[in-house]
C-alpha positions as CSV (number, residue, x, y, z in Angstrom):
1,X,-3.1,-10.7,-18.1
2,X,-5.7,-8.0,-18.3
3,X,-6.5,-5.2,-15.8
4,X,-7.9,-2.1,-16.0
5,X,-4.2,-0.4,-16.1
6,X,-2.3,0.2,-19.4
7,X,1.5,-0.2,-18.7
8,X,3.9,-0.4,-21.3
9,X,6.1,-3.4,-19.2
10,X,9.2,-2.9,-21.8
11,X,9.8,1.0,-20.4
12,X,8.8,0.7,-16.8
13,X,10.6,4.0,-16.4
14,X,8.5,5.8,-19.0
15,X,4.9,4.6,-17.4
16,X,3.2,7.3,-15.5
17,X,0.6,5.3,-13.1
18,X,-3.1,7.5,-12.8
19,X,-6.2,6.2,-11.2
20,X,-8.5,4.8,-13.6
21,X,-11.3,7.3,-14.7
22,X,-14.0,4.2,-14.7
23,X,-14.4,4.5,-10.9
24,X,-13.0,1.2,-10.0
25,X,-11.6,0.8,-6.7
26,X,-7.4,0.6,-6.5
27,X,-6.8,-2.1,-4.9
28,X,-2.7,-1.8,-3.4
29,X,-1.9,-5.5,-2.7
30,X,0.4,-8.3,-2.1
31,X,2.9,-9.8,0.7
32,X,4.0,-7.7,3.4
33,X,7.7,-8.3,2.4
34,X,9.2,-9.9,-0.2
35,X,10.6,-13.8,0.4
36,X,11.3,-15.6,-3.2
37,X,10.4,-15.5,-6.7
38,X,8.1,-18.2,-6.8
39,X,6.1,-16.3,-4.0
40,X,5.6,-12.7,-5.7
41,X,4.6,-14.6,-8.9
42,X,2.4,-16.7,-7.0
43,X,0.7,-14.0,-5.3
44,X,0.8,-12.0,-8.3
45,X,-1.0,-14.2,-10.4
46,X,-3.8,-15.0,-8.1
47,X,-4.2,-10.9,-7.8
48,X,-4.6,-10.4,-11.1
49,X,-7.3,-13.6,-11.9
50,X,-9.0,-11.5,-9.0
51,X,-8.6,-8.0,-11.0
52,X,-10.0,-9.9,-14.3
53,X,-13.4,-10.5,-12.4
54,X,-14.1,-7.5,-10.5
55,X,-14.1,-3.7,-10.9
56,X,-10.5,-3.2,-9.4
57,X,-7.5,-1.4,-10.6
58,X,-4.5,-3.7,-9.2
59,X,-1.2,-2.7,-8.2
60,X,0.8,-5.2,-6.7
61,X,3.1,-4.0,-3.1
62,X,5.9,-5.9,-1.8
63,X,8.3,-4.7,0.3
64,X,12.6,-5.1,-0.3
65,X,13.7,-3.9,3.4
66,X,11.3,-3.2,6.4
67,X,13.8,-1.2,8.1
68,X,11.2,-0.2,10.5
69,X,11.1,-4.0,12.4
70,X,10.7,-4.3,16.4
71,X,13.8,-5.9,16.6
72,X,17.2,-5.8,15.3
73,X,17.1,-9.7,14.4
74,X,13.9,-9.8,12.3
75,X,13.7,-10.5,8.8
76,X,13.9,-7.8,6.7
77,X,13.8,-8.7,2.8
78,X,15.8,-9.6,0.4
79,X,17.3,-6.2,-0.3
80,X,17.0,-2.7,-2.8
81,X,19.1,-4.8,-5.9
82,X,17.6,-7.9,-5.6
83,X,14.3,-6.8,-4.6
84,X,13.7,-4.2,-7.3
85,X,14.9,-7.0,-9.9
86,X,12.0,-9.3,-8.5
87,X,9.6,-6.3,-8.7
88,X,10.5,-5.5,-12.2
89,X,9.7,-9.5,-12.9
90,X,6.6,-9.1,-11.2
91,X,5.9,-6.2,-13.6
92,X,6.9,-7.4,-17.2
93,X,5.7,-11.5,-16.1
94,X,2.1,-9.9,-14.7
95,X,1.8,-6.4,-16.9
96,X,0.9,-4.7,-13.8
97,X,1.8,-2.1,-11.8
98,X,4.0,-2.5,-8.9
99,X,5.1,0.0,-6.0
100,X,7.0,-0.2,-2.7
101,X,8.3,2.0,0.5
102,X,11.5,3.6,0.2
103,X,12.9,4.5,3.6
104,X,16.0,6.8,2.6
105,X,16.3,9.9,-0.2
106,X,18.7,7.9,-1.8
107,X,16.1,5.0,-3.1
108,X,14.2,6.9,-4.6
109,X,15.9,7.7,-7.9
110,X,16.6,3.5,-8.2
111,X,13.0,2.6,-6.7
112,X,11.4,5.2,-10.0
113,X,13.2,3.1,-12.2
114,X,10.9,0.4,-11.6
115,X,8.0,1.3,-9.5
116,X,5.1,3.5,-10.6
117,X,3.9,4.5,-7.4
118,X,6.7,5.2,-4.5
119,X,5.2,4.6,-1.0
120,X,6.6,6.8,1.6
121,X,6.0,5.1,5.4
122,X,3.7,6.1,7.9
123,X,6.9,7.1,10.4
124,X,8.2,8.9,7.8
125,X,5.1,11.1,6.1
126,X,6.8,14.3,7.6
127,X,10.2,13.3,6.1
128,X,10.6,16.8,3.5
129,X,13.9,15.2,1.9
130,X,12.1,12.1,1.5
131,X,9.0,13.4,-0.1
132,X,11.5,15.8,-3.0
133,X,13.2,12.7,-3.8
134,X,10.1,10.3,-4.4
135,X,8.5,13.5,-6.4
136,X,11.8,14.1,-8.2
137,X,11.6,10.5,-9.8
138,X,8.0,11.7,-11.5
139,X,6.2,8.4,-10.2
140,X,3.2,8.8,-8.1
141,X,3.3,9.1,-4.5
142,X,1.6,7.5,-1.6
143,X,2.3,9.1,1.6
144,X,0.6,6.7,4.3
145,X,-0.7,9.1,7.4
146,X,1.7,9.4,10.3
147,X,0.1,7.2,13.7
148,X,1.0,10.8,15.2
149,X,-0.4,12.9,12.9
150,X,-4.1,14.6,13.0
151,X,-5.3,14.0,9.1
152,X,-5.4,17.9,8.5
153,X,-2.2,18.1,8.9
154,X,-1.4,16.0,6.0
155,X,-2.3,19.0,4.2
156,X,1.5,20.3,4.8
157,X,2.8,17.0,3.5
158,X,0.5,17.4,0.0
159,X,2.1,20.8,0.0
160,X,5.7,19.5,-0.3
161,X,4.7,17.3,-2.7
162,X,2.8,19.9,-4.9
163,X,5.9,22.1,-4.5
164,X,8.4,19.4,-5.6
165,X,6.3,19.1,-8.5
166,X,4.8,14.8,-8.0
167,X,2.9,13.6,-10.6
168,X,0.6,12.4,-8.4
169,X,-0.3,12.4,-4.5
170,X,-2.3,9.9,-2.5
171,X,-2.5,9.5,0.7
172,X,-3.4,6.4,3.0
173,X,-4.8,6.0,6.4
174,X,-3.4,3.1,8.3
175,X,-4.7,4.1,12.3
176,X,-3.8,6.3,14.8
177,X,-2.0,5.6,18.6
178,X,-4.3,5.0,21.4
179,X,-2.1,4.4,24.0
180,X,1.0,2.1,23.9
181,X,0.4,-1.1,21.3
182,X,-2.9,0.0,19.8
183,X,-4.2,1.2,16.7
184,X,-7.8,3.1,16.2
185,X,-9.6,4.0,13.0
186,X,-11.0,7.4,12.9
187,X,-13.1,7.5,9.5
188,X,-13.3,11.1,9.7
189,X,-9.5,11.1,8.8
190,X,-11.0,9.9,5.0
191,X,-13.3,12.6,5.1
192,X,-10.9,15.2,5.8
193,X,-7.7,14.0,3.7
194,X,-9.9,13.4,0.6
195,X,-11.1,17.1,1.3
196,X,-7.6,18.3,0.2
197,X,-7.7,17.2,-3.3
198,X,-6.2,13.9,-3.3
199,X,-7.1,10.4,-3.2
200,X,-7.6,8.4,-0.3
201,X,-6.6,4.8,0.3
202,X,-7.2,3.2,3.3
203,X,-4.2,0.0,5.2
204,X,-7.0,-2.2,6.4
205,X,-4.1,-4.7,7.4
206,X,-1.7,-2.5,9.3
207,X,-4.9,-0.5,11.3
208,X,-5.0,-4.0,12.7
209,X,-1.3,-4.2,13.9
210,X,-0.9,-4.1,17.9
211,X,2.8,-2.4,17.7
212,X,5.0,-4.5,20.1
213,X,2.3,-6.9,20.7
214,X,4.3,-10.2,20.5
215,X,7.8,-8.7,22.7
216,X,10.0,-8.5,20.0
217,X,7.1,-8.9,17.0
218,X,4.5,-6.7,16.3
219,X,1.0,-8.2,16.6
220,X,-2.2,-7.8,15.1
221,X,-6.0,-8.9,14.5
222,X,-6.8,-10.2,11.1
223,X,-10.3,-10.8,11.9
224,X,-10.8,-6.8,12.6
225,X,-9.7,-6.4,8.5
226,X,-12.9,-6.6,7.1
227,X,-15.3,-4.5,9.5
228,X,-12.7,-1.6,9.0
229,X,-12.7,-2.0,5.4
230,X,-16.2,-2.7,4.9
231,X,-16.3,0.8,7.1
232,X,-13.8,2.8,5.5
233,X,-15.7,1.9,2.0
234,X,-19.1,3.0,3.4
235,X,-17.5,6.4,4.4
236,X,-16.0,6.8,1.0
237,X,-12.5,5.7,-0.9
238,X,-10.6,6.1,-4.3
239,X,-8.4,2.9,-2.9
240,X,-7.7,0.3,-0.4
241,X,-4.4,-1.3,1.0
242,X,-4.2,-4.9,1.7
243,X,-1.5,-7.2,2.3
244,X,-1.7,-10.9,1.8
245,X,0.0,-14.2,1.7
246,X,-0.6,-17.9,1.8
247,X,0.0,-18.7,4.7
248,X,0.2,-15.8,7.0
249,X,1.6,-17.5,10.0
250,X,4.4,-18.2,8.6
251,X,5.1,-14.8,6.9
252,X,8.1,-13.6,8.0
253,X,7.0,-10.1,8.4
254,X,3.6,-8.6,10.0
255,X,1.6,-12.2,9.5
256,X,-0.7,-11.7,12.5
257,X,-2.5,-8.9,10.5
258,X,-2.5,-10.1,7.0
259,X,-4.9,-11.7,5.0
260,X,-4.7,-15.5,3.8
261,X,-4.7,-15.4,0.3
262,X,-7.3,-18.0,-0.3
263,X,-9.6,-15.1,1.6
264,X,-8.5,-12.0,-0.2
265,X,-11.8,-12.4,-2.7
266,X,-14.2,-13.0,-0.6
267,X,-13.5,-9.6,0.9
268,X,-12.8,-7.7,-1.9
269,X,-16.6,-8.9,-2.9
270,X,-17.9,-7.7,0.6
271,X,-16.1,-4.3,0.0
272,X,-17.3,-3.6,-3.3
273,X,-20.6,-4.3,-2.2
274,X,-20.5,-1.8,0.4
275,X,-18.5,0.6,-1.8
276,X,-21.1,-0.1,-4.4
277,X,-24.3,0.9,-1.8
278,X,-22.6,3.8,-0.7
279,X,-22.3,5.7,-4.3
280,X,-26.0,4.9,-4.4
């Protein structure tokens, strides 16, 4: 299907992932975890008839393990073997590229293999083992912004990366604690992270997660998504983070503050509008 990346879906080790020099906007999407096959390639294929008719650079996100869930009985995914197999499907079925979080140094080297960008966690943005392995595997990295961390001091974390020699560094801003089980946007974070030479992209669907809000689930607002996006693209981004399913609710993982599929285009057409008015 077409998009406006070239990857070469034979050598998915060989593919170096760089923002497209057009000025479309990345979009980073797809389920919050992943369930089956027919799923991904469901989602998958309605994300890219989306990419065909709008200025987007697509890569698709799935997760193989949350490792960070409330409880120790949640789902987590269906594991690194299986799960990178299904991403690699994803990747030759779709031609597009694919990227998920690795929580430990050792995934890295196996998650490279397949994924062009590596996504390092918000929890774990000040992880310096982490951030050497997922540079060692010369993919692009996306370092999503520590709840607890001021943006300027992401600047130490696009040091590491620099040092360790990454392709490529973007970081993502996905809300900061207020209090216990709330999340706040400060759009000055975009401002001041895209002010140290990297692209931004901003997690409209986690900024909506209340952490703990369901007992032993975290909760969420899906109907907050779109204001923040529409906000974050007035302010300025290279990207935007979204996860999506068809039927949220019964998402095993983080439904509450996803996106139902059959909604996702509708606001990626609000957002590029904004995004559009913006650049002026």
């Amino acid at each position: 299907m077409a998009n406006e990346i070239a990857v070469n879906s034979s050598a998915p080790s060989q593919t170096a992932f760089s923002l497209n020099q057009a000025g479309h906007l990345l979009l980073i999407a797809g389920p919050c975890v992943l369930e089956t096959r027919d799923l991904a390639f469901q989602i998958a294929e309605q994300l890219c008839q989306i990419a065909q008719r709008h200025p987007i650079q697509l890569v698709f996100k799935a997760s193989f393990d949350k490792a960070n869930r409330t409880s120790i009985h949640s789902y987590r995914g269906i594991g690194l073997e299986e799960g990178l197999k299904l991403l690699a499907a994803v990747r030759s079925e779709f031609g597009i590229p694919v990227t998920t979080d690795v929580h430990e140094s050792c995934q890295a080297a196996p998650v490279g293999e397949v994924c062009d960008i590596l996504q390092i966690p918000a929890f774990l943005a000040r992880q310096t083992d982490l951030l050497v392995a997922a540079a060692a595997t010369g993919k692009a990295v996306n370092v999503k912004k520590g709840q607890f961390m001021a943006p300027g001091d992401m600047k130490h974390v696009v040091e590491k990366l620099k040092e360790a020699e990454a392709s490529q560094t973007l970081l993502t801003e996905r809300g900061t604690f207020f209090g216990y089980g709330r999340l706040v946007n400060d759009m000055r974070a975009l401002i001041e992270m895209r002010s140290l030479g990297v692209p931004v992209v901003f997690d409209a669907t986690h900024s909506v997660q209340e952490p703990g809000g369901l007992g032993s689930q975290t909760g969420g607002n899906r109907a907050m998504v779109a204001p923040l996006a529409k906000a974050a693209a007035a302010v300025g981004i290279d990207g935007l983070f979204l996860e999506t399913h068809p039927n949220p609710d019964q998402s095993p993982s983080d439904g509450p503050n996803m996106i139902p599929l059959a909604e996702l285009e509708s606001l990626i057409d609000r957002v590029l509008a904004v995004r559009t008015a913006a650049l002026g």
